[in-house]
C-alpha positions as CSV (number, residue, x, y, z in Angstrom):
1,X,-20.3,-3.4,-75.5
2,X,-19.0,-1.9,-71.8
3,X,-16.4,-3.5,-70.6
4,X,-14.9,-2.8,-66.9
5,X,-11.5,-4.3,-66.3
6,X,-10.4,-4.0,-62.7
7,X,-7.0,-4.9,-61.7
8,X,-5.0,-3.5,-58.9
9,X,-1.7,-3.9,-60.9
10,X,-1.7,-1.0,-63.8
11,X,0.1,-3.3,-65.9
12,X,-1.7,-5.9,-66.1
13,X,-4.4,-3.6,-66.2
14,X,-3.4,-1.8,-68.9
15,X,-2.6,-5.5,-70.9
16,X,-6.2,-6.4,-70.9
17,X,-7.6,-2.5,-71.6
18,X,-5.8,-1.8,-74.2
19,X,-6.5,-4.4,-76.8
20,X,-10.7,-4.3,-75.9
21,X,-9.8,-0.4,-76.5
22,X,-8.2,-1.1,-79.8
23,X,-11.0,-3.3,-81.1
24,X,-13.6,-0.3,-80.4
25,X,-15.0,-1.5,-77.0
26,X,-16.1,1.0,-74.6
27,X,-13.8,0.3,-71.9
28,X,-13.8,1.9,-68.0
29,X,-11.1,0.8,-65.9
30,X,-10.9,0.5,-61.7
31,X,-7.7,-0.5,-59.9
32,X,-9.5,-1.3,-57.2
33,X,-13.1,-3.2,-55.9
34,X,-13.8,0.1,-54.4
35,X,-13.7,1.7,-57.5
36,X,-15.1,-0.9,-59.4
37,X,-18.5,-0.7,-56.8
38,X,-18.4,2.6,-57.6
39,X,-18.1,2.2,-61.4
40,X,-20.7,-0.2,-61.1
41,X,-23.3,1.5,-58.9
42,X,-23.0,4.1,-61.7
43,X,-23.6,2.4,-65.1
44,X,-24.3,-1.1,-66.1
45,X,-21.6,-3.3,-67.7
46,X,-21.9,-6.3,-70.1
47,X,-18.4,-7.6,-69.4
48,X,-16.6,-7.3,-66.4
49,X,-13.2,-8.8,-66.1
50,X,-11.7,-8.6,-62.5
51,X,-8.4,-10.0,-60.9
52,X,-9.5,-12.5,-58.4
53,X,-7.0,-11.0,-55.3
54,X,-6.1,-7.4,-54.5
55,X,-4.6,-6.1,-51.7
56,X,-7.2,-4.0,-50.4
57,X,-8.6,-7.4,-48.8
58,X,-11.9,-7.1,-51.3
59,X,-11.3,-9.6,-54.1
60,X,-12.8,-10.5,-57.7
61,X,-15.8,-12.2,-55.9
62,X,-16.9,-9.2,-54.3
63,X,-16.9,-7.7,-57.1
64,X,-18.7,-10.4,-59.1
65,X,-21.2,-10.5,-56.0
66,X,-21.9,-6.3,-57.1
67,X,-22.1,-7.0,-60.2
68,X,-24.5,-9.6,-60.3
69,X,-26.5,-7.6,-57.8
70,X,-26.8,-4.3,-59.9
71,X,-27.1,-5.8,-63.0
72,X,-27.4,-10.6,-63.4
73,X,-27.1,-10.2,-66.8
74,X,-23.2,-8.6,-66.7
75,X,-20.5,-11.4,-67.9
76,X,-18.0,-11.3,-65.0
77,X,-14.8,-12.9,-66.1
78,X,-11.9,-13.4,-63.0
79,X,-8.2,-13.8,-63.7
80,X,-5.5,-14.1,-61.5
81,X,-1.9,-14.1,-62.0
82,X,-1.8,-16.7,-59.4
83,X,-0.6,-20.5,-60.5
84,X,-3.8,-21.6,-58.6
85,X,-6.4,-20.2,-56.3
86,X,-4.8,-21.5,-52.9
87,X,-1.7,-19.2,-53.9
């Protein structure tokens, strides 16, 4: 399975790479939606996991909208570290 995990914050980043890396998963990361376009336009994922807001003004449903337009049958998963999505 290729998993993409796109996160602005390396940390957090880095908390959900790791583990999918430790349980064999091929995993790409992007710390941004620019490089996760790119990422995308490149190779086809079966799980993406994005943060819902970044601060390059592109957020996780741009890069859900990508993925689902390169490749519907990619899982896209958001997170945020946000209480709630008006935050």
């Amino acid at each position: 399975m290729k998993i993409l995990v796109v996160d602005d914050n390396r940390i957090n980043r880095k908390a959900v790479a790791i583990p999918l890396i430790k349980s064999d998963y091929k995993v790409k990361e992007a710390a941004s939606a620019k490089e996760a376009f790119e990422s995308i336009n490149r190779e086809d994922f079966d799980l993406i996991i994005t943060d819902l807001k970044m601060p390059s003004g592109k957020e996780g449903i741009e890069v859900l909208k990508k993925a689902r337009e390169k490749n519907p049958s990619s899982i896209v998963m958001i997170i945020s570290a946000f209480g709630s999505i008006e935050d």
